[in-house]
Backbone bond lengths (Angstrom), bond angles and torsions (degrees), N, CA, C in turn:
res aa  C-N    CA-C-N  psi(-1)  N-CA   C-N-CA  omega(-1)  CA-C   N-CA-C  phi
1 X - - - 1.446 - - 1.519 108.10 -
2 X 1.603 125.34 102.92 1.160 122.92 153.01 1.622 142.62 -34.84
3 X 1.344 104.26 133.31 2.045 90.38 179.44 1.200 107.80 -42.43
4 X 1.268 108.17 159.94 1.661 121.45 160.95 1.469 117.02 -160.11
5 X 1.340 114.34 146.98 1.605 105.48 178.15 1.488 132.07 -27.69
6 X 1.454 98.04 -19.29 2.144 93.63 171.63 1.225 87.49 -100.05
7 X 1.082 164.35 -31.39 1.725 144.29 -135.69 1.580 95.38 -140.02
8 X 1.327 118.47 83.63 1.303 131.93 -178.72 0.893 120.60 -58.97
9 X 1.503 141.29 151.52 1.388 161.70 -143.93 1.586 103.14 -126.01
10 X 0.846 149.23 151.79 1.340 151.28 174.09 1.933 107.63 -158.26
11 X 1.271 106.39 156.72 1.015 107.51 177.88 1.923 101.32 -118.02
12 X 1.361 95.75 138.58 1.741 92.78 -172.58 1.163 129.47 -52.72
13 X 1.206 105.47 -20.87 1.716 110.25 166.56 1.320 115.03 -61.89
14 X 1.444 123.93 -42.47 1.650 147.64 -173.23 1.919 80.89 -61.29
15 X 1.106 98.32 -59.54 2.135 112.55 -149.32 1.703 83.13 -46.96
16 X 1.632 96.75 -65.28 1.660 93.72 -157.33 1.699 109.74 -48.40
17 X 1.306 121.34 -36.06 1.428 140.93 -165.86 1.810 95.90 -48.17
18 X 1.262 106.03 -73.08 1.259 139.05 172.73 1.788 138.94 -80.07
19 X 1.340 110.67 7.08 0.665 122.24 161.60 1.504 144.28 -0.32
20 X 1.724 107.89 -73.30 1.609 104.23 175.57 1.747 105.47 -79.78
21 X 1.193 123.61 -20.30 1.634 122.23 153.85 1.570 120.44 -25.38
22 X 1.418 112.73 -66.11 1.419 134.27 -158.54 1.722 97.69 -89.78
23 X 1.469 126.95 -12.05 0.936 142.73 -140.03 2.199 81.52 -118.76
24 X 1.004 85.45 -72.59 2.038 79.58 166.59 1.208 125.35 -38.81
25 X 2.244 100.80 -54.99 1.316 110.59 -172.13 1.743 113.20 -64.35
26 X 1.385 112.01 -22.19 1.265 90.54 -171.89 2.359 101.90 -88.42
27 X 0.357 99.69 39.06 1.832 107.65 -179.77 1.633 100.61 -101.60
28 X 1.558 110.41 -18.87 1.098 111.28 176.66 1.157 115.42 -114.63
29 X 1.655 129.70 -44.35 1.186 135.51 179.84 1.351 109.68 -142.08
30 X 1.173 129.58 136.30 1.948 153.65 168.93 1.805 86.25 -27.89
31 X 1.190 105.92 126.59 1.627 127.39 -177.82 1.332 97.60 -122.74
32 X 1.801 113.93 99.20 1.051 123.49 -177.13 1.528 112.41 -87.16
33 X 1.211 116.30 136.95 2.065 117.07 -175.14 1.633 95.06 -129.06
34 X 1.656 90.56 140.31 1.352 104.70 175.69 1.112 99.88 -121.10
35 X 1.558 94.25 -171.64 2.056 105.11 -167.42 1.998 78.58 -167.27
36 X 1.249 92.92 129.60 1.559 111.35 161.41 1.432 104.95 56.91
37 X 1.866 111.29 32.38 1.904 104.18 -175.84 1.669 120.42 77.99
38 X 1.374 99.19 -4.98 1.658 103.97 172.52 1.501 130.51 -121.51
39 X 1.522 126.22 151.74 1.720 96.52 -165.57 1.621 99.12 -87.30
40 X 1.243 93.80 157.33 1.795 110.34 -167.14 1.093 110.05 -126.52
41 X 1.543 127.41 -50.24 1.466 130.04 168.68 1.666 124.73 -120.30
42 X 1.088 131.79 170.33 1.845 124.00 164.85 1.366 82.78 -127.46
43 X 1.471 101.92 145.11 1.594 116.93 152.35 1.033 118.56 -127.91
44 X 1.742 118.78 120.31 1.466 139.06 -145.91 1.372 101.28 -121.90
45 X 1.213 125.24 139.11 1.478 119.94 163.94 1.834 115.97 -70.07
46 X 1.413 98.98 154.98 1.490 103.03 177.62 0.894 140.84 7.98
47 X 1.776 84.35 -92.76 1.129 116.80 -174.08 1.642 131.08 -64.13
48 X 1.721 90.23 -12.18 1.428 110.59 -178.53 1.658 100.39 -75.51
49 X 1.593 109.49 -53.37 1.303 109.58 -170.12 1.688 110.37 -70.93
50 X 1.266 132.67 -11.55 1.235 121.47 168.45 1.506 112.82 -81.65
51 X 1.204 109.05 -31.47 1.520 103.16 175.12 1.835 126.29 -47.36
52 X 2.009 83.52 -57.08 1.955 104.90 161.60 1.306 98.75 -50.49
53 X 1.133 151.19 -79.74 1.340 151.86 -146.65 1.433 113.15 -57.14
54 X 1.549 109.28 -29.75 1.491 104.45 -166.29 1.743 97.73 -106.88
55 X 1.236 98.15 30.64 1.905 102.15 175.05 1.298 91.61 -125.75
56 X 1.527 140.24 23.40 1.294 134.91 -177.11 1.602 121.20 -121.02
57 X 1.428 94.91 62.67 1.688 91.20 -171.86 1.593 117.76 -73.04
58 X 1.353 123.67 28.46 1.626 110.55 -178.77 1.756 95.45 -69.90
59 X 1.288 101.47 165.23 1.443 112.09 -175.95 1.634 103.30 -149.59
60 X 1.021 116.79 154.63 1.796 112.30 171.65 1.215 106.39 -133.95
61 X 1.563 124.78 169.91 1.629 111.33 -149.83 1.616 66.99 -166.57
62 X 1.673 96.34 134.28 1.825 109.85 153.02 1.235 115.34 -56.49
63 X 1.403 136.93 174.75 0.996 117.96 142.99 1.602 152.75 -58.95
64 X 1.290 94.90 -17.84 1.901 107.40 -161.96 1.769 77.89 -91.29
65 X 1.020 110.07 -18.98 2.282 104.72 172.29 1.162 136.95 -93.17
66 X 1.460 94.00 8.91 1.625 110.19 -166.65 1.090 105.50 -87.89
67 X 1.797 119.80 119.61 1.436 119.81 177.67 1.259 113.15 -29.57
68 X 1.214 114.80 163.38 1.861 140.35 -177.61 1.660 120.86 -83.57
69 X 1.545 99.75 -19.17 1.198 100.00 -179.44 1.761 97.95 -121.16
70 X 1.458 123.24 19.12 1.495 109.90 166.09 1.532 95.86 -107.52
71 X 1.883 114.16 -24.76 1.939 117.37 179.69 2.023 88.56 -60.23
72 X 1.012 117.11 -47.83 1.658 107.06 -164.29 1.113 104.17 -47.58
73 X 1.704 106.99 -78.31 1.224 115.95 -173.59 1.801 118.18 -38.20
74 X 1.208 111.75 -35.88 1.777 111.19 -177.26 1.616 106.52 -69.50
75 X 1.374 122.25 -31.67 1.219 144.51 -165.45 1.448 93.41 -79.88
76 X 1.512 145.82 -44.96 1.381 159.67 -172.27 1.323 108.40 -80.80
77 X 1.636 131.91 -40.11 1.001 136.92 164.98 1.444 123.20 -21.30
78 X 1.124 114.13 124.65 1.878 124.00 174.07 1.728 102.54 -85.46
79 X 1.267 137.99 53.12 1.364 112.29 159.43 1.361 140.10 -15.98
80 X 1.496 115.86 -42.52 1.779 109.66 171.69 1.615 78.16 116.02
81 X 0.934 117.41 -170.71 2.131 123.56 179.82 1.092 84.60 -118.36
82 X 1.560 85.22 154.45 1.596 138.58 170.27 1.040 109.26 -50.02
83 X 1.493 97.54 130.45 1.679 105.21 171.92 1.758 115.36 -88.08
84 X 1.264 105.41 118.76 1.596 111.05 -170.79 1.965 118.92 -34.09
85 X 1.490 79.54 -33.61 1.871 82.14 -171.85 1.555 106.06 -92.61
86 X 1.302 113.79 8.18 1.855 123.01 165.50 1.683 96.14 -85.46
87 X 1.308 110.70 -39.38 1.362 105.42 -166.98 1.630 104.83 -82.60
88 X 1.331 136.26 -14.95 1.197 136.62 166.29 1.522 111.17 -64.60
89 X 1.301 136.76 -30.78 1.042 132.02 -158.07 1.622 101.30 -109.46
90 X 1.401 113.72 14.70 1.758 95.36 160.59 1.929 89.74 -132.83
91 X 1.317 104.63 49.57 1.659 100.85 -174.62 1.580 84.54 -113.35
């Protein structure tokens, strides 16, 4: 989401200056901070970021934890053949 006249832009020097200001404003709207003319951070209230957070089901798994039916399926997989110069480099 680009700045826009409701969701202010600040530059971090401004942010740090002003701080608990931008720190209110964002409870209402994404308080965008730049650094060098570019955006660098958003500062979102809470409740906003738990909401994002709790729509984020990626998960990562070691291997020796990796469900049984995603090891099959990887194990079933057709890769296509080996590329000769992959196979040089564990010779």
């Amino acid at each position: 989401m680009p700045a826009s006249p409701t969701t202010p832009a600040v530059s971090a020097t401004e942010f740090q200056t002003r701080a608990g200001l931008y720190i209110e404003q964002s409870g209402k709207a994404p308080v965008f901070i730049t650094k060098h003319r570019r955006l660098a951070r958003v500062l979102i209230d809470i409740e906003e970021y738990e909401r994002l957070k709790a729509r984020d089901t990626r998960q990562a798994y070691r291997t020796e934890n990796l469900p049984d039916e995603w090891a099959g399926a990887l194990e079933a997989a057709d890769y296509g053949p080996a590329d000769p110069a992959l196979d040089a480099l564990t010779d």
